[in-house]
C-alpha positions in Angstrom: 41.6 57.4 4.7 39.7 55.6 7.2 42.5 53.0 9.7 40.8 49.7 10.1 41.4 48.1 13.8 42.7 44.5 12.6 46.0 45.5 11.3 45.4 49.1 10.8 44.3 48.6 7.5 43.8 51.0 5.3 40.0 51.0 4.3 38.7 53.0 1.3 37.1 56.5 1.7 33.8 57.0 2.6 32.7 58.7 -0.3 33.6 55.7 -2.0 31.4 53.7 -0.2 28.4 56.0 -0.4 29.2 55.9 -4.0 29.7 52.1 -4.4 26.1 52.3 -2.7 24.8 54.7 -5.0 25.5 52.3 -7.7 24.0 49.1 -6.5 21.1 50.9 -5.3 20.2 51.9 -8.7 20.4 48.6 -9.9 19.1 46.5 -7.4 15.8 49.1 -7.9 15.7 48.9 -11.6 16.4 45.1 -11.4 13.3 44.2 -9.0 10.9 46.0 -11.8 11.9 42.6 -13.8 11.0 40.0 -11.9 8.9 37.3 -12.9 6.4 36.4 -9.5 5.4 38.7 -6.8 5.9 41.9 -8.9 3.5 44.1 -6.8 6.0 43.1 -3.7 9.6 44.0 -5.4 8.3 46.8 -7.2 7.2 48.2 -3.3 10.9 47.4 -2.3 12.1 49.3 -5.3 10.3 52.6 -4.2 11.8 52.1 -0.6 15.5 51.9 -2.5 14.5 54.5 -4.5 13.4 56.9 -1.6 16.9 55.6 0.0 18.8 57.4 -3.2 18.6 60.9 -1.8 20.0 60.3 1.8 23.0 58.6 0.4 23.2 61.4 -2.1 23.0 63.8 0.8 25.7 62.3 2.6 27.8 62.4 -0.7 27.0 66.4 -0.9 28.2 66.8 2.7 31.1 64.8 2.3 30.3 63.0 5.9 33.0 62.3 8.5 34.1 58.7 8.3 33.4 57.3 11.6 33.0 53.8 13.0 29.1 53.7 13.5 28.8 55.6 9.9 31.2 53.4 8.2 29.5 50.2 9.8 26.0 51.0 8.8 26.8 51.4 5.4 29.0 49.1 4.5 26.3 47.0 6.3 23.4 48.5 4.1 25.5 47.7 0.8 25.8 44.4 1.7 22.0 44.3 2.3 21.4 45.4 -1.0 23.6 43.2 -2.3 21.6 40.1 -1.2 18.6 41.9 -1.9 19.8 42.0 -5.4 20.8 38.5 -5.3 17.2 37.4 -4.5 16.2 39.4 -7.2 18.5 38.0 -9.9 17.4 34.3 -9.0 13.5 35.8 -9.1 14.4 36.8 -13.0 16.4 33.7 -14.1 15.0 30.9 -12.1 11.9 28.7 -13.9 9.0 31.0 -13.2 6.7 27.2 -12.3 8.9 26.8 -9.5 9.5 30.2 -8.3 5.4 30.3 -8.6 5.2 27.2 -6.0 7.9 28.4 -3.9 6.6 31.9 -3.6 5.9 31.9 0.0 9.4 31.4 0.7 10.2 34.4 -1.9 7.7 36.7 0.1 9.3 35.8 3.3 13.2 36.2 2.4 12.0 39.5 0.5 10.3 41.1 3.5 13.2 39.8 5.8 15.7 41.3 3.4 13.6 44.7 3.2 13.1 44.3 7.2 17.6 44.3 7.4 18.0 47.3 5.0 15.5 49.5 7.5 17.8 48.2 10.4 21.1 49.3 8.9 19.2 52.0 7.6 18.3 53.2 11.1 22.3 52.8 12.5 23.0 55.5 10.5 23.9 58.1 13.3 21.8 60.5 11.8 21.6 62.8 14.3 25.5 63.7 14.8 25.8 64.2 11.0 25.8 67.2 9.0 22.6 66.7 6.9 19.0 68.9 6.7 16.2 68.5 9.2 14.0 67.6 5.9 16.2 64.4 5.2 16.7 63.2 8.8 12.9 63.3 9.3 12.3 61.0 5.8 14.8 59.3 6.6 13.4 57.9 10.1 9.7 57.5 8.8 11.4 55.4 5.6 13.5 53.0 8.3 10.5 53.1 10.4 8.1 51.6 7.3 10.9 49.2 6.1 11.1 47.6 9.3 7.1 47.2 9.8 6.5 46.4 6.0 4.4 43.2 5.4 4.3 41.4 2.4 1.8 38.7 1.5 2.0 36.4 -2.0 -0.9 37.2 -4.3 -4.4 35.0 -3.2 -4.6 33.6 -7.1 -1.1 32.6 -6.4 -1.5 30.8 -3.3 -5.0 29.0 -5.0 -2.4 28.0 -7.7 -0.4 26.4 -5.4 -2.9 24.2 -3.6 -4.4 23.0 -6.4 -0.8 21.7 -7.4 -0.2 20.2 -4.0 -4.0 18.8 -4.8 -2.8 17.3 -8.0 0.7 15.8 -7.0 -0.4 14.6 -3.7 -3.5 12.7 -5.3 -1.1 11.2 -7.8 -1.3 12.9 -11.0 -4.9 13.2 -11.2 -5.0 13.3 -15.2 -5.0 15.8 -18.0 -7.6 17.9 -17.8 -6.8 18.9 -14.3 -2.9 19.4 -15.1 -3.3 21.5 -18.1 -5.7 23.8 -15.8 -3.2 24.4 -13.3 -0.5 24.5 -16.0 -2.9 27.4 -17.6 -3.6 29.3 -14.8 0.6 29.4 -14.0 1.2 30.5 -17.3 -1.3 34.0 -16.7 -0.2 34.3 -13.1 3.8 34.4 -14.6 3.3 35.9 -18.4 4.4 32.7 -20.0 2.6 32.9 -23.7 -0.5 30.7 -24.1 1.0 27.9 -26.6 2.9 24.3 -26.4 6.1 25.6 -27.3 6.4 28.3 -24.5 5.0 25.6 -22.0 7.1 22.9 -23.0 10.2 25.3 -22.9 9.3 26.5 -19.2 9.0 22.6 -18.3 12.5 21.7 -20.0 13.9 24.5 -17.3 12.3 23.1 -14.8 13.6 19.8 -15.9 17.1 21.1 -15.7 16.6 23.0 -12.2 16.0 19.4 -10.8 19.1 18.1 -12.5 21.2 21.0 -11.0 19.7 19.8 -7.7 20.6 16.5 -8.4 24.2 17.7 -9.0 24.4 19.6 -5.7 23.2 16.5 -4.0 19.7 17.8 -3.1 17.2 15.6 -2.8 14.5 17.1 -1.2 14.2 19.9 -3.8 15.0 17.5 -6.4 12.1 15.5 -5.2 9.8 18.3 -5.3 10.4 19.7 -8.7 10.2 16.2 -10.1 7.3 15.9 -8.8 5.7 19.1 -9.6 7.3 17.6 -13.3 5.1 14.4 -12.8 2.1 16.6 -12.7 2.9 18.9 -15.2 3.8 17.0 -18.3 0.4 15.4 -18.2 -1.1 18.5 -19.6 -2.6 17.7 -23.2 -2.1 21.7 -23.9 1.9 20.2 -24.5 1.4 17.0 -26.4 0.1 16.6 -30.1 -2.4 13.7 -30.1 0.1 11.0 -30.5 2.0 12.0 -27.4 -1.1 12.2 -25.8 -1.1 8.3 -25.1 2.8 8.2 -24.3 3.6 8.2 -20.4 6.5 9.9 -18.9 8.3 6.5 -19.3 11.7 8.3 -20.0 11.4 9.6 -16.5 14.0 8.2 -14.4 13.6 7.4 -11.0 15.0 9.2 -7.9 17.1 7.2 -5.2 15.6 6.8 -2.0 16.7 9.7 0.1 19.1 8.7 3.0 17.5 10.0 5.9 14.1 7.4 4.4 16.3 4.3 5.7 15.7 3.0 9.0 19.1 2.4 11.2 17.6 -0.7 12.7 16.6 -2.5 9.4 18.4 -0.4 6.8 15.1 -0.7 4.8 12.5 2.3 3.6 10.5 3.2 6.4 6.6 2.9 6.1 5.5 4.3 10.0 9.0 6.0 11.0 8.8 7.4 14.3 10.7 10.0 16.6 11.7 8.3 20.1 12.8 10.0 23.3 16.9 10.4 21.9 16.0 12.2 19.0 16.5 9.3 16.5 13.8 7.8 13.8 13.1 4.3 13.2 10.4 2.0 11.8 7.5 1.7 14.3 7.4 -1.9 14.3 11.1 -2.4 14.6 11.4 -0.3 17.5 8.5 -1.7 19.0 10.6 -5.1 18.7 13.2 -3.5 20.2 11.4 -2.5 23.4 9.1 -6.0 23.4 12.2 -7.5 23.7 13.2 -5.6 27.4 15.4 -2.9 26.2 14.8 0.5 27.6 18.4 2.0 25.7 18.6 3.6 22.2 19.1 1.2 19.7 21.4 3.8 17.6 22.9 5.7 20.2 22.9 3.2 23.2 22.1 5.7 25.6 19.2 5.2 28.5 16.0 6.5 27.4 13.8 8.7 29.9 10.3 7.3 28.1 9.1 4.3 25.4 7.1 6.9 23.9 7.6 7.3 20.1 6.1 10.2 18.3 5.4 9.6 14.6 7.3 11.5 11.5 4.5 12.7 10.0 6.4 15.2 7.8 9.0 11.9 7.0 6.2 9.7 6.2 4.5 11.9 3.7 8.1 12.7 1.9 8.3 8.9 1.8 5.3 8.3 0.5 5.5 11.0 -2.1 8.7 9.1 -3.5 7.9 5.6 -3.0 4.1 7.0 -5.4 6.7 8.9 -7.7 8.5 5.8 -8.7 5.6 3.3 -8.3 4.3 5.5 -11.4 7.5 5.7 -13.1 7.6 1.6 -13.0 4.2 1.3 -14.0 4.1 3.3 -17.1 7.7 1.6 -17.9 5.7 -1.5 -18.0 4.3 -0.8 -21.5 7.4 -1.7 -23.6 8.1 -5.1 -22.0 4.5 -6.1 -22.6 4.8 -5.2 -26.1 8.0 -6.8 -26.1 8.7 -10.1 -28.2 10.6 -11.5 -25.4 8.1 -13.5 -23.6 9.7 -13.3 -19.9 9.6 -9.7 -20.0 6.3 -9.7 -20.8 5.2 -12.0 -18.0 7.9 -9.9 -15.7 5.7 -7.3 -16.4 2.3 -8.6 -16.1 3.4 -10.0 -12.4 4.7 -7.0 -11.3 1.2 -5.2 -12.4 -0.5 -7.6 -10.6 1.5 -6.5 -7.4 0.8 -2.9 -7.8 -3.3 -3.7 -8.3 -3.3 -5.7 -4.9 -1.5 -3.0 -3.1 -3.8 0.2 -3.8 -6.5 1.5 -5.7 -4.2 4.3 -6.6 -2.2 2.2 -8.6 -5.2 0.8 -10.3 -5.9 3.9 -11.4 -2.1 4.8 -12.7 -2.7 1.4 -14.8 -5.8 2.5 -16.6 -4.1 6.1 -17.1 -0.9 4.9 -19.1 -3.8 2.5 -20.9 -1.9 -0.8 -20.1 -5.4 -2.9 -20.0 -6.4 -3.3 -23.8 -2.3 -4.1 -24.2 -2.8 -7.1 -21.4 -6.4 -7.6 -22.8 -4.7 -8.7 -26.2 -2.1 -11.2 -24.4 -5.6 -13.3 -23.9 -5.6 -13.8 -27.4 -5.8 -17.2 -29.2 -2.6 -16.1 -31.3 -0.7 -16.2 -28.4 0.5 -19.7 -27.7 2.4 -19.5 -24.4 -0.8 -20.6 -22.1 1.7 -19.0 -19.0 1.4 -15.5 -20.3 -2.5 -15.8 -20.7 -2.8 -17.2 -17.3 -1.0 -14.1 -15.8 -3.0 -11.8 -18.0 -6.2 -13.4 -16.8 -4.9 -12.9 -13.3 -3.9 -9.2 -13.7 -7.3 -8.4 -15.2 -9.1 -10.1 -12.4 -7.5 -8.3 -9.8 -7.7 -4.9 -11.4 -11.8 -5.2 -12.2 -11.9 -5.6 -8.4 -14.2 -3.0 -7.1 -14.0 -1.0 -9.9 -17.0 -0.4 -12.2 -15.1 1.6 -14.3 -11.8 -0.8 -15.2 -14.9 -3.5 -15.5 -16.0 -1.7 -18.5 -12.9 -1.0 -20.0 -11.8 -4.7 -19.7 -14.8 -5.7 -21.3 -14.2 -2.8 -24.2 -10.9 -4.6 -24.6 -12.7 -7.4 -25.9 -11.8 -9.6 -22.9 -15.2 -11.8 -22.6 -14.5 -13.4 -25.7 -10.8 -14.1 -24.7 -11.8 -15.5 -21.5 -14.8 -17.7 -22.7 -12.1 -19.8 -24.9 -9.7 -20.0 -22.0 -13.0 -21.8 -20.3 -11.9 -24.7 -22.7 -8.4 -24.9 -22.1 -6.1 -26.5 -19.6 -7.5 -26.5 -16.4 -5.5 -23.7 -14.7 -6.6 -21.5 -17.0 -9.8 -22.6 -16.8 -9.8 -21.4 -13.0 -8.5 -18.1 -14.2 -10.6 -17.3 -16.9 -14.0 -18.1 -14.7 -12.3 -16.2 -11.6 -11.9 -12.9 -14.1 -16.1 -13.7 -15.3 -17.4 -13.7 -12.3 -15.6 -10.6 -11.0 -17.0 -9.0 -14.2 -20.7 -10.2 -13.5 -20.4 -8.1 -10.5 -21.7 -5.2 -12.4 -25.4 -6.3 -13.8 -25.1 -4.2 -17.0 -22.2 -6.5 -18.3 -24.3 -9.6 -17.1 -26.0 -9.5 -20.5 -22.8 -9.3 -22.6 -21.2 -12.5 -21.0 -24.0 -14.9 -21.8 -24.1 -13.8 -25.2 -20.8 -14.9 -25.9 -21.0 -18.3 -27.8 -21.1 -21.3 -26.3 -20.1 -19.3 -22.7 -22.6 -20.4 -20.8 -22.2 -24.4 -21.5 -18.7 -23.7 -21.0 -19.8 -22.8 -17.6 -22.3 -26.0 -17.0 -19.7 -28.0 -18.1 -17.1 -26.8 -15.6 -19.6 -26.5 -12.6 -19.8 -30.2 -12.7 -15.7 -30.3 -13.3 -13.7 -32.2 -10.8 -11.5 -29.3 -10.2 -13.7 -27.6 -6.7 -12.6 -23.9 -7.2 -13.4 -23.7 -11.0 -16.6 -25.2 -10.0 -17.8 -23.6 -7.6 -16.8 -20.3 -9.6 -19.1 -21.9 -12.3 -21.6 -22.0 -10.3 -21.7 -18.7 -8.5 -21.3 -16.7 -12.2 -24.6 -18.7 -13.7 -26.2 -17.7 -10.3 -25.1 -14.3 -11.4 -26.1 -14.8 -15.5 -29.1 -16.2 -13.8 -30.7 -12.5 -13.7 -31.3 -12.4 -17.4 -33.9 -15.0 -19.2 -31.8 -15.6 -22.2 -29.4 -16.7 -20.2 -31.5 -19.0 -17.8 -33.1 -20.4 -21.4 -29.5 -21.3 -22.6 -29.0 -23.2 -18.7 -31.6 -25.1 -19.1 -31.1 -26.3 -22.5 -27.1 -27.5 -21.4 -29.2 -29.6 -18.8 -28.9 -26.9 -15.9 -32.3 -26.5 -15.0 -31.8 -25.0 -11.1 -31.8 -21.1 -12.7 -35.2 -21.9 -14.3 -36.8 -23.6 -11.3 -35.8 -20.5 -9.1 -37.7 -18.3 -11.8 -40.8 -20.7 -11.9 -40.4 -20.6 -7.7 -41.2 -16.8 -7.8 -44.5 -17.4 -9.8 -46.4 -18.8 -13.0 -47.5 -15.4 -13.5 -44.2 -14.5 -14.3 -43.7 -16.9 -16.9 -46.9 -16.0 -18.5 -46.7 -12.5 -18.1 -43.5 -11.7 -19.9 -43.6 -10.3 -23.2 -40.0 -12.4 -24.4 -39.7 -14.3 -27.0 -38.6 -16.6 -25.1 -41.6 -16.9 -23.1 -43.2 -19.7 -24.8 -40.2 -22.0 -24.2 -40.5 -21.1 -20.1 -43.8 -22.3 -20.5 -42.6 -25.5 -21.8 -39.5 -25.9 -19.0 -42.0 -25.5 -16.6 -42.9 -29.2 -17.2 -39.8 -28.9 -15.1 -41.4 -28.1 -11.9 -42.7 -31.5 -11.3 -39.7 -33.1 -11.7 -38.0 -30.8 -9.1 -40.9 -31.6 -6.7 -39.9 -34.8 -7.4 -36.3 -34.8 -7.1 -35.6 -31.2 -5.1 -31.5 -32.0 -5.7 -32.0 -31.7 -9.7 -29.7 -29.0 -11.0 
């Protein structure tokens, strides 16, 4: 037996350890044929081990003085194999979705660990032991390839993986484009075309992030969970009543430490580096130096420069988490409007407002979970608590801003209708109900729709000439914009608001002549109107 140096301890025989080797190269080689990404890479590891099996067999033949620099290189091969192996379990267990999105890193670790097992590979002194000419020549061009080898993950692969970074950077970009990805991970992995399979590889992925939660990981827990977000959209998983349910079951993640700012011991928006290594807020650093200090505010120490540098990578995790739970808090929105406690529905339809003024994005995230025919119906005449329509009235408003799209939808609710009748109740929701109008009139093809609500439009004349100077001038700017159609300028002038039709009868008498309405003949007879104006230029 073989005398260690650190205590002279006895150390198995070599031939065990050739054996022992023998053993684990056999399975580690038979092991990387099952892996579930990058199989064209493992299985070219497993004919390197394999062409490795007849050396060691050689050396076992031979029965191979135990020496130092023998001993060392294979006991440091074996334990090469041995975390070659151990990649190679986690690349067979592990949820194939995020192996799939992580498979750059796989690639890397397996060439690394291919690169080690041609180094210890090459300290075998070869040349001193008793073994052919034919085996010492393989075995220097096989530790000569190992060390070169290059792997690269597969290009459909890699396409896979920015279109998921597309999809959960953009903020779950909807159905169609999740279940694409989700399809084309399913053929790149072998996971069978069909809900059940799908959903089970997502309920592992599910409880890969909860592992990571356990271990206290964040930032994978983060990533999963969001490559989760993106995921579950896919209709390929739902039946059509789960269709229209959001991930409201979804819980959210805690902010991540390292996301607080020392200085403020808030979430960061801007954090940036400065000269002592530290990151802060922008703005409460820049504080910190308006106000004449030139130390660390953290460490105390002098800095050598002002200069900040900003956290890109920082911001974006941020942002990522902060959009994560901003989603999560939307779509939990849905049961406390439907709720019959009345605070929780106005809880909710304030804290909707707030995410439509922040971002477009979170108008969007609203119209997805399908929360605006829920607050379209809170305008209804059934609902007696005059608060909750105000706030709906509000929240619809600020949500048709700038979007043509949620304009239409709003009105598809039924909303016109609800709004008109708010026209005739209390004054504040008067105000509200002409502010969400007008922003509606915005789009010309919904124009039409609003003056043909009954009794809308003397609603309108009514409160133009109300004492309230917001509502009115509201009033007046949404018949200016009703003013385009000439049913609706008819219906002015018959509630005694005239200044639409004069503005028609300004552009021409041919006009009025011309058209082919039927309500043609009554412009002729308003334009008995025109000489009054001329008369009196301030009639309206």
């Amino acid at each position: 037996m073989f005398r260690g140096g650190v205590g002279n301890v006895l150390l198995a025989p070599i031939s065990e350890v050739v054996s022992r080797l023998l053993v684990q190269l056999f399975t580690t080689a038979v092991a990387a044929k099952d892996v579930l990404i990058e199989q064209s890479n493992f299985n070219e590891l497993s004919r390197y081990l394999a062409r490795i099996d007849p050396v060691l067999r050689e050396l076992q033949e031979k029965n191979v003085r135990d020496t130092p620099p023998t001993r060392l290189a294979l006991e440091s091969l074996e334990l090469e194999i041995k975390s070659a192996h151990e990649l190679i379990s986690e690349c067979t267990n592990k949820s194939r979705i995020s192996l799939l999105y992580n498979c750059r890193d796989v690639v890397k670790r397996l060439q690394d660990v291919t690169h080690e097992i041609g180094r210890c590979l090459s300290l075998i002194p070869i040349a001193t032991l008793d073994i052919s000419l034919d085996t010492r020549d393989k075995t220097v061009e096989l530790y000569g390839l190992m060390q070169k080898v290059e792997f690269k993950a597969a290009v459909a692969e890699e396409e896979i993986i920015a279109k998921l970074d597309v999809g959960m950077r953009e903020g779950q970009a909807g159905r169609d484009s999740a279940r694409e990805v989700l399809l084309q991970i399913a053929r790149a992995v072998g996971v069978p075309n069909n809900p059940a399979s799908l959903q089970k590889e997502l309920e592992k992925l599910k409880e890969e992030k909860e592992e990571a939660l356990l271990r206290k990981s964040q930032a994978e827990a983060m990533q999963l969970d969001q490559i989760l977000a993106f995921l579950s959209q896919a209709e390929t998983l739902h039946s059509e009543s789960d269709r229209r349910r959001s991930s409201i079951g979804a819980q959210p993640l805690p902010a991540w430490q390292p996301f607080y700012c020392p200085i403020t011991k808030e979430v960061m928006e801007d954090p940036v580096e400065i000269a002592s290594g530290q990151t802060v807020e922008r703005k409460a650093i820049e504080a910190w130096f308006s106000a004449g200090h030139r130390t660390c505010p953290i460490t105390k120490a002098e800095l050598r420069s002002l200069d900040v540098q900003p956290n890109v990578a920082l911001r974006n995790c941020i942002k990522d988490w902060s959009d994560r739970n901003s989603r999560l808090r939307i779509a939990a929105t849905k049961c406390k409007l439907q709720s019959d406690v009345e605070q929780e529905k106005l809880d909710a339809l304030k804290e909707l407002h707030r995410f439509s003024e922040e971002s477009s994005t979170h108008k969007a995230w609203i119209q997805e979970e399908e929360l605006i025919p829920i607050i379209s119906s809170l305008l209804s005449s059934s609902n007696k608590h005059h608060y909750i329509r105000r706030s709906a009235l509000a929240t619809l408003c600020s949500l048709a801003a700038d979007s043509a799209i949620i304009k239409e939808e709003i009105v598809e609710a039924g909303a016109i209708q609800h709004a008109v009748r708010s026209l005739a109740r209390d004054v504040k929701e008067g105000r509200q109900a002409v502010a969400l109008l007008l922003e509606l009139s915005e789009e010309p093809s919904i124009c039409e729709r609003i003056g043909k609500v009954q009794g809308c439009i003397l609603l309108l004349v009514t409160m133009s000439n109300s004492g309230n100077k917001e509502a009115a001038e509201d009033a007046k700017r949404l018949l200016r914009n009703l003013s385009n159609n000439i049913q609706n300028v008819v219906q002015m002038a018959e509630a005694n608001y005239f200044k639409p039709l004069v503005h028609l009868l300004l552009e021409g008498i041919h006009r009025v002549q011309g058209t082919r309405s039927s309500n043609g003949g009554t412009l002729l007879v308003y334009f008995l109107v025109w000489e009054a104006f001329v008369a009196d230029p301030c009639l309206e």
